[in-house]
C-alpha positions as a Markdown table, in Angstrom:
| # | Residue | x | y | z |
|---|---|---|---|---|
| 1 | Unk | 0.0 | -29.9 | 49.8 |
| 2 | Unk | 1.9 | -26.5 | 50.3 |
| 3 | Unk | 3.7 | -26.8 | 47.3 |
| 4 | Unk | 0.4 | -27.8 | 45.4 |
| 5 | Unk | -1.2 | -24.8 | 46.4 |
| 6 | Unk | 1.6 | -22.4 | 45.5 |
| 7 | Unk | 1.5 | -23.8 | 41.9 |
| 8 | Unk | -2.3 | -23.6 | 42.1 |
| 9 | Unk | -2.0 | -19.5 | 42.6 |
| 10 | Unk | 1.0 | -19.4 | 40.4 |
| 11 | Unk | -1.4 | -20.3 | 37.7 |
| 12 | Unk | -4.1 | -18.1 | 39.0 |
| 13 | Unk | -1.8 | -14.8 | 38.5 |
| 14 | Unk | -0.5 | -15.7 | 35.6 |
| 15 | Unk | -4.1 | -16.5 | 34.0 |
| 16 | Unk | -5.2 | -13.0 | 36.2 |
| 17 | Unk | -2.7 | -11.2 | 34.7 |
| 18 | Unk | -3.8 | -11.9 | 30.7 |
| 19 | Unk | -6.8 | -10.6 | 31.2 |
| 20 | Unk | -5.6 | -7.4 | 32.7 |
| 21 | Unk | -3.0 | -7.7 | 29.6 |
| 22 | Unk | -5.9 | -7.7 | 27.5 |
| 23 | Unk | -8.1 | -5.1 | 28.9 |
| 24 | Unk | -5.2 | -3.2 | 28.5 |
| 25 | Unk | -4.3 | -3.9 | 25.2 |
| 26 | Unk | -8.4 | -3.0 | 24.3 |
| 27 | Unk | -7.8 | 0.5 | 25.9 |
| 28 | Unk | -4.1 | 1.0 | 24.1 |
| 29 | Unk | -5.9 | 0.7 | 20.8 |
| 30 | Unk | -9.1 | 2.6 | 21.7 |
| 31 | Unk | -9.7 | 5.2 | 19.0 |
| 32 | Unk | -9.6 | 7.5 | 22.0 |
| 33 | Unk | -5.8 | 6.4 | 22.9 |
| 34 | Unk | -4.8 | 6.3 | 19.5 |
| 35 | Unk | -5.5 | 10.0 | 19.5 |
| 36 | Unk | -3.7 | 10.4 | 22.6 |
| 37 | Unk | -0.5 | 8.6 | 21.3 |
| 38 | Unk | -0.7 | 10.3 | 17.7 |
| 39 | Unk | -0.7 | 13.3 | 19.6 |
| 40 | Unk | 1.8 | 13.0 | 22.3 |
| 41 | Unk | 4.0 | 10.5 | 20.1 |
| 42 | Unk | 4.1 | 7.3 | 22.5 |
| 43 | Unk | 4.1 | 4.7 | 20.2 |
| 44 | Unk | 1.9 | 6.3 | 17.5 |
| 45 | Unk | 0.2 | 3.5 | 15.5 |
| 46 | Unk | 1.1 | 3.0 | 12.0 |
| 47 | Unk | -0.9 | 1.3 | 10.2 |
| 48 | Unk | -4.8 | 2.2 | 11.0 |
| 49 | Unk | -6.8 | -0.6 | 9.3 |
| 50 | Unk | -5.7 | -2.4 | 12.6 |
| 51 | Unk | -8.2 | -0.3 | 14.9 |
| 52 | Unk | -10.9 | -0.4 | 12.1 |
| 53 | Unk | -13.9 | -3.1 | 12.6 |
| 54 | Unk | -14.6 | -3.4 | 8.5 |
| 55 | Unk | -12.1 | -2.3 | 5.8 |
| 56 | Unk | -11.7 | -2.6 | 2.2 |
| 57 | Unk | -7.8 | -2.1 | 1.8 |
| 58 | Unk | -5.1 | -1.9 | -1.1 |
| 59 | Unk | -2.0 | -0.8 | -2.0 |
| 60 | Unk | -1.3 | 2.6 | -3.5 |
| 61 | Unk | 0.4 | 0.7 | -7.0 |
| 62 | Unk | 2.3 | 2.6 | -9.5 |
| 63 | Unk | 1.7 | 2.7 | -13.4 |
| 64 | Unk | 3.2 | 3.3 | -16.2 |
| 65 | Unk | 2.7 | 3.9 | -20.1 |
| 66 | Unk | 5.4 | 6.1 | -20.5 |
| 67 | Unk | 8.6 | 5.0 | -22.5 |
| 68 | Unk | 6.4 | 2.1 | -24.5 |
| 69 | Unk | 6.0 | 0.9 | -20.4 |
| 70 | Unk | 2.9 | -1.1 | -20.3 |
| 71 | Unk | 1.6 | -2.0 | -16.5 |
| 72 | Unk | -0.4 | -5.4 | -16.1 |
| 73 | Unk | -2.6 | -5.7 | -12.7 |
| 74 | Unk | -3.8 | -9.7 | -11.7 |
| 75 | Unk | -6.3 | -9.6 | -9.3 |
| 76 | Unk | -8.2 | -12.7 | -7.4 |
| 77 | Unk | -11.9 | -12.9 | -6.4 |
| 78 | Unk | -10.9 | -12.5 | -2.7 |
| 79 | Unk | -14.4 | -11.3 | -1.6 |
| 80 | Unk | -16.1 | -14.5 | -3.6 |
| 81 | Unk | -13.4 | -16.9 | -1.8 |
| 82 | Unk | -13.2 | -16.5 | 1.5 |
| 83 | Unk | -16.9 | -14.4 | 1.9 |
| 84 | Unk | -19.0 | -16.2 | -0.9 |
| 85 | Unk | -20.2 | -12.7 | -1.8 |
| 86 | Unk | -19.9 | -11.7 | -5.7 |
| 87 | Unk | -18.0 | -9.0 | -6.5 |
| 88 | Unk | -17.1 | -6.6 | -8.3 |
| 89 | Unk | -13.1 | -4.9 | -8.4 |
| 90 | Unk | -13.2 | -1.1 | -8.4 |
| 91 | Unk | -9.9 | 0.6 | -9.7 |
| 92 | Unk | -9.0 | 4.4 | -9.3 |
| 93 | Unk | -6.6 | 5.7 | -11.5 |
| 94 | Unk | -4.1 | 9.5 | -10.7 |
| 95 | Unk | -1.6 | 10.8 | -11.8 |
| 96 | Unk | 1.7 | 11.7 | -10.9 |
| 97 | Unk | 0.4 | 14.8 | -9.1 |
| 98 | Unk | -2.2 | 12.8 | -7.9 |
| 99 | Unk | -5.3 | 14.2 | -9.6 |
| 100 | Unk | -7.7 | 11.7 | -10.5 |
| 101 | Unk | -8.0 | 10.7 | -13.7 |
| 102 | Unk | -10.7 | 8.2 | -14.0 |
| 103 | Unk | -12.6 | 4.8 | -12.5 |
| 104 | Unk | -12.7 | 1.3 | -14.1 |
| 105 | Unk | -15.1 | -1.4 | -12.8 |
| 106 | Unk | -14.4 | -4.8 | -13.6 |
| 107 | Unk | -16.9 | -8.1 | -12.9 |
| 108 | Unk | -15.3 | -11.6 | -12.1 |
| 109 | Unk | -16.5 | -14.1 | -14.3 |
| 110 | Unk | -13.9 | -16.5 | -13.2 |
| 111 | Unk | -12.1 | -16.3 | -10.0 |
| 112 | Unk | -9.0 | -14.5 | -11.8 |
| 113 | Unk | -9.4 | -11.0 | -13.3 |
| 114 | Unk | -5.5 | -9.3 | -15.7 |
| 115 | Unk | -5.9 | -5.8 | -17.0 |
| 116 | Unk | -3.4 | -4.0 | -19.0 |
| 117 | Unk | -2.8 | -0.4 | -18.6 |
| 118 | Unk | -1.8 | 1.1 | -21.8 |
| 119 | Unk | -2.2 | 4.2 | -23.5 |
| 120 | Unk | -4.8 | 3.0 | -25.1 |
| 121 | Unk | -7.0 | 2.4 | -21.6 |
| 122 | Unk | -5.6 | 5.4 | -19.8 |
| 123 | Unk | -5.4 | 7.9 | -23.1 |
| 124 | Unk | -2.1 | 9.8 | -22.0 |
| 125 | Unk | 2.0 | 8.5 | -22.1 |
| 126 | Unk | 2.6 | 8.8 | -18.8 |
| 127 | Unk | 2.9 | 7.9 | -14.7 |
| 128 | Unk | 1.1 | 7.7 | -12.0 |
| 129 | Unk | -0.6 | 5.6 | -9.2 |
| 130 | Unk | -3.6 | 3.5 | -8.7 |
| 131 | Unk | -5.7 | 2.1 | -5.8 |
| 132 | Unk | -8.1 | -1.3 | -6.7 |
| 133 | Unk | -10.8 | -2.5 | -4.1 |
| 134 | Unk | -12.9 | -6.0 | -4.3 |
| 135 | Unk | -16.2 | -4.3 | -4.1 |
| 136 | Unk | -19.5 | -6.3 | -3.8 |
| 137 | Unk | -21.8 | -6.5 | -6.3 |
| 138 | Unk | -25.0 | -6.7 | -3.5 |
| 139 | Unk | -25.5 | -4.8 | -0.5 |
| 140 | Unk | -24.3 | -6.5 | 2.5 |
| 141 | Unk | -24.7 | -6.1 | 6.8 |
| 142 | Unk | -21.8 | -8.5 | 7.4 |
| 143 | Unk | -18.0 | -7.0 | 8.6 |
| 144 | Unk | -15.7 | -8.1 | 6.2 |
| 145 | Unk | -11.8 | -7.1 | 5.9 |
| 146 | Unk | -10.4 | -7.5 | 2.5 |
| 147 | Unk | -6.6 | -6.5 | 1.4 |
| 148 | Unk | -5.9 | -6.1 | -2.2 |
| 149 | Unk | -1.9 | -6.7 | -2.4 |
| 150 | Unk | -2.6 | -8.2 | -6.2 |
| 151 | Unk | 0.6 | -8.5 | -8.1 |
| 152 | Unk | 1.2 | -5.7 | -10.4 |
| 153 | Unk | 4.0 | -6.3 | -13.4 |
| 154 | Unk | 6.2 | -3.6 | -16.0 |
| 155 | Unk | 7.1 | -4.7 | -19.5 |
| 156 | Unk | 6.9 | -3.8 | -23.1 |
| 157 | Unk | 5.5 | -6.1 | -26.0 |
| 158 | Unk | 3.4 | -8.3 | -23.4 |
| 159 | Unk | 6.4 | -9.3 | -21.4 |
| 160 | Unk | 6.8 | -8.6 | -17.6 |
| 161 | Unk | 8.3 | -8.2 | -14.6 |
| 162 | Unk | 6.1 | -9.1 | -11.6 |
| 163 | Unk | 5.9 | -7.6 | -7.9 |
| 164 | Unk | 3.1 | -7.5 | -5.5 |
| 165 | Unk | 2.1 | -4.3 | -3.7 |
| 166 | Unk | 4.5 | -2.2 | -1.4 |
| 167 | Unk | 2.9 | -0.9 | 1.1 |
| 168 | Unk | -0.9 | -1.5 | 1.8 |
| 169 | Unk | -1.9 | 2.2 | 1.7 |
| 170 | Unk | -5.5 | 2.9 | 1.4 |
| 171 | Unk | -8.5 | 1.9 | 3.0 |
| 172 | Unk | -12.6 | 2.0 | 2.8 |
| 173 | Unk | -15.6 | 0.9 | 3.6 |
| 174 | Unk | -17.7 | -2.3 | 1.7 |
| 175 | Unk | -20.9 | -0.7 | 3.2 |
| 176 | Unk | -20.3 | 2.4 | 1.4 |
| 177 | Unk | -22.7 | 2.8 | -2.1 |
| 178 | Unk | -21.2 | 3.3 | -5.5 |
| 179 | Unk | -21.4 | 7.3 | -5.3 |
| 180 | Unk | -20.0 | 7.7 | -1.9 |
| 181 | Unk | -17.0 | 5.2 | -2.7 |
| 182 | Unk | -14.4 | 7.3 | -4.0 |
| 183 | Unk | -14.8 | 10.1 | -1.5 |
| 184 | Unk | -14.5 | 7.3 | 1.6 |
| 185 | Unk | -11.4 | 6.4 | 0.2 |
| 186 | Unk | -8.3 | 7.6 | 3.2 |
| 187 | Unk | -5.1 | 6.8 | 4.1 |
| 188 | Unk | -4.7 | 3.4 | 5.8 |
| 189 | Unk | -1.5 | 4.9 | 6.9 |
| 190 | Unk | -0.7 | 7.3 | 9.7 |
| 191 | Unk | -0.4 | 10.4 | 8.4 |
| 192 | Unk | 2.0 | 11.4 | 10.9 |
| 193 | Unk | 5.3 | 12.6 | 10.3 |
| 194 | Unk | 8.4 | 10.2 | 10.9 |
| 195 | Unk | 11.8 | 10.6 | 10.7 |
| 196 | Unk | 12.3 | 7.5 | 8.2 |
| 197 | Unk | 16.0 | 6.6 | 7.0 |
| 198 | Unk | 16.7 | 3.7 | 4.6 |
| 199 | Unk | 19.6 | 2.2 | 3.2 |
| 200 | Unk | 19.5 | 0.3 | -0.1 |
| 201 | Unk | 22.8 | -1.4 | -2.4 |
| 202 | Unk | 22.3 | -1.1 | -5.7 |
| 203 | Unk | 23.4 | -3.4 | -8.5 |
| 204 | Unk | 26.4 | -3.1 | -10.6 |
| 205 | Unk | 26.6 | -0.5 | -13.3 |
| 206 | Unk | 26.7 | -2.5 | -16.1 |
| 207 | Unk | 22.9 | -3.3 | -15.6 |
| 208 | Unk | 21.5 | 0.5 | -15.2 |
| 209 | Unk | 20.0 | 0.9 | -12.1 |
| 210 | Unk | 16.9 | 3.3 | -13.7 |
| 211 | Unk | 14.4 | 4.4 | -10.8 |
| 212 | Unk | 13.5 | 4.5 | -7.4 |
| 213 | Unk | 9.5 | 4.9 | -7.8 |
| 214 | Unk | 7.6 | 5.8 | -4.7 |
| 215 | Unk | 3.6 | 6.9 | -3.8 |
| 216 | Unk | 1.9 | 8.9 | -1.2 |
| 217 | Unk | -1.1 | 7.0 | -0.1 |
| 218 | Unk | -1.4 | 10.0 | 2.7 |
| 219 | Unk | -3.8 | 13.6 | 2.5 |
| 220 | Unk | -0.8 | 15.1 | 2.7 |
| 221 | Unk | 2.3 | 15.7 | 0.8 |
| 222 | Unk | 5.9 | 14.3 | 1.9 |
| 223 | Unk | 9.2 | 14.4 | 1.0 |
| 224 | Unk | 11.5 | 12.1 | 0.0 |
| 225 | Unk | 15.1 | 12.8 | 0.0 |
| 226 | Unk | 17.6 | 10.8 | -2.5 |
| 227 | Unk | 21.3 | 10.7 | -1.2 |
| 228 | Unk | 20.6 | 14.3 | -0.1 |
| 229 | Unk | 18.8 | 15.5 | -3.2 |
| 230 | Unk | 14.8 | 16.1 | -1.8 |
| 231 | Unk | 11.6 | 15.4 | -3.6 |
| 232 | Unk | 8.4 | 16.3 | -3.1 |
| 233 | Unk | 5.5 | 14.0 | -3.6 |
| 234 | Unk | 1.4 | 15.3 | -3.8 |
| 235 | Unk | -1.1 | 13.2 | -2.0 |
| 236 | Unk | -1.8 | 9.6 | -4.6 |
| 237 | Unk | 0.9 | 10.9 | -6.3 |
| 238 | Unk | 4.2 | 9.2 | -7.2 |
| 239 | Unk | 7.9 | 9.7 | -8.4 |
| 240 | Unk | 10.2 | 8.2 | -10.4 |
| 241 | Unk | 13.4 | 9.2 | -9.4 |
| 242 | Unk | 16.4 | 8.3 | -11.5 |
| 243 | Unk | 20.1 | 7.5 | -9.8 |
| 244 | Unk | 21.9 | 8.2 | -12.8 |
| 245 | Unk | 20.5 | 12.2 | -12.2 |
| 246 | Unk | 21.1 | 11.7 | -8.1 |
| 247 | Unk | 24.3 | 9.9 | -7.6 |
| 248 | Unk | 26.9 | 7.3 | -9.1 |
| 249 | Unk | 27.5 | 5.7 | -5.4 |
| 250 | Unk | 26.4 | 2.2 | -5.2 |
| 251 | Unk | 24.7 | 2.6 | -1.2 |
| 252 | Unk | 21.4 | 4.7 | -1.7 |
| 253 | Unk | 20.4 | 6.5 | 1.5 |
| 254 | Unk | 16.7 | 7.0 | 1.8 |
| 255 | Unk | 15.2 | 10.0 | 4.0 |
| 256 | Unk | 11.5 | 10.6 | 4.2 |
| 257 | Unk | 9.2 | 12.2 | 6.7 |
| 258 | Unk | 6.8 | 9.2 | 5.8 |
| 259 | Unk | 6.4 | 6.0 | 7.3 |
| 260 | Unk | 6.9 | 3.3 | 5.0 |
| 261 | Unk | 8.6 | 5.1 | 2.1 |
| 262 | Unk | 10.0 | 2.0 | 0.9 |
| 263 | Unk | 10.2 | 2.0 | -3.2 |
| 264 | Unk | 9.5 | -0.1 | -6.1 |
| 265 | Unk | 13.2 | -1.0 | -8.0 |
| 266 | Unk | 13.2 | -0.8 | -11.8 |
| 267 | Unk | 16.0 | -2.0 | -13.8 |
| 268 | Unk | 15.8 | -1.1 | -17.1 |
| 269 | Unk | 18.6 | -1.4 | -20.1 |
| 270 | Unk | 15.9 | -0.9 | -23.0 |
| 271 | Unk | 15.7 | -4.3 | -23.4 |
| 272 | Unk | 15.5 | -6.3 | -19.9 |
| 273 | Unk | 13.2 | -4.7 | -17.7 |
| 274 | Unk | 13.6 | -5.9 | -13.9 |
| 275 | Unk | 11.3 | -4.8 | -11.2 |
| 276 | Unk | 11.9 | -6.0 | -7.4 |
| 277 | Unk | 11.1 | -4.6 | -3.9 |
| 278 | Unk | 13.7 | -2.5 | -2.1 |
């Protein structure tokens, strides 16, 4: 019986002490505790659609129509699959510097949406970023939290190399009306500064190993520093930062003062293009 009891508040304690784990865990990611851990840098959170109750989300991708580049972007109905709602799937398009350019809306009539951005869509040879939410078409009450980490692809003549989305960097709200939607749009990324370090091999020479291309989801700008040659980056900009103009070494260090400043790899011999995540 003594040793029955002992197991008994064994178990109590340990079932005790998850809910205290849990209460805590409520107050760790409090908005008022985040505050307090951005500020005093005590595990600062990272990625902030976490603490938020309702999010749209998607990567900051990269495009490009310079060079005869052409960028295609496949999307699913995500909002139709797993919410039933219809939808509709907002793009935003900057550029390099990260000015806006312009807005595309695209309706699902199948479950599948691929658009190709050329010169002919965007008007200009050229770089820059782009940000696509699964909108819906109706008003809706209901919380919903939607990423968009669609597979984006680089090519010429209608051939391409695939990746999905880096880094999912922006956020907003589905409750937000069609005017208000652009301006809503922030970072879904701290914008606090880190001391970032990354190491990345790179392939032989005889394969040219073009660009490191990175984006600033963030308000702010950052850095980005190539085998000690530094780069500056505008908020929803991006860069394209060729090796051949930064170092012949095959080990690529990687310095930021941004979290997740993990780029996009682009091979590219003219002929082959090869795109892969670092």
């Amino acid at each position: 019986m003594k040793q029955f009891l002992q197991i008994k508040n064994s178990a109590f304690h340990t079932k005790g002490d998850s809910g205290i784990r849990k209460i805590l865990k409520l107050i760790f990611h409090s908005k008022f505790f985040r505050i307090i851990r951005n500020t005093i840098g005590f595990r600062p959170p990272v990625f902030m659609y976490d603490y938020e109750t309702e999010y749209l989300a998607s990567d900051l991708f990269i495009w490009r129509t310079d060079k005869d580049f052409q960028t295609v972007f496949k999307s699913s109905d995500i909002l139709k699959k797993y919410y039933g709602f219809h939808s509709l799937l907002k793009i935003f398009f900057y550029d390099c510097n990260g000015e806006f350019i312009k807005q595309l809306t695209f309706e699902y009539k199948n479950y599948t949406l691929e658009i190709i951005i050329n010169k002919e869509l965007l008007g200009i040879s050229a770089n820059g970023t782009f940000c696509a939410f699964h909108y819906p078409r109706d008003h809706i009450q209901r919380n919903v939290n939607v990423t968009n980490r669609c597979y984006v692809g680089y090519g010429r003549n209608n051939s391409f190399s695939m990746v999905h989305g880096n880094i999912i960097g922006l956020m907003a709200s589905a409750k937000k009306n069609h005017k208000e939607f652009l301006s809503s749009i922030k970072p879904a990324v701290t914008e606090r500064k880190f001391k970032f370090k990354y190491l990345l091999q790179a392939k032989k020479r005889n394969f040219p190993f073009s660009v490191l291309a990175f984006s600033n989801p963030l308000n702010r700008s950052i850095f980005i520093e190539v085998n000690k040659k530094r780069f500056n980056i505008q908020s929803r900009g991006c860069a394209l930062i060729s090796l051949d103009h930064v170092s012949e070494s095959t080990v690529i260090e990687v310095k930021s003062d941004f979290a997740r400043a993990r780029p996009i790899i682009m091979y590219d011999d003219g002929k082959v293009i090869d795109c892969l995540h670092a």
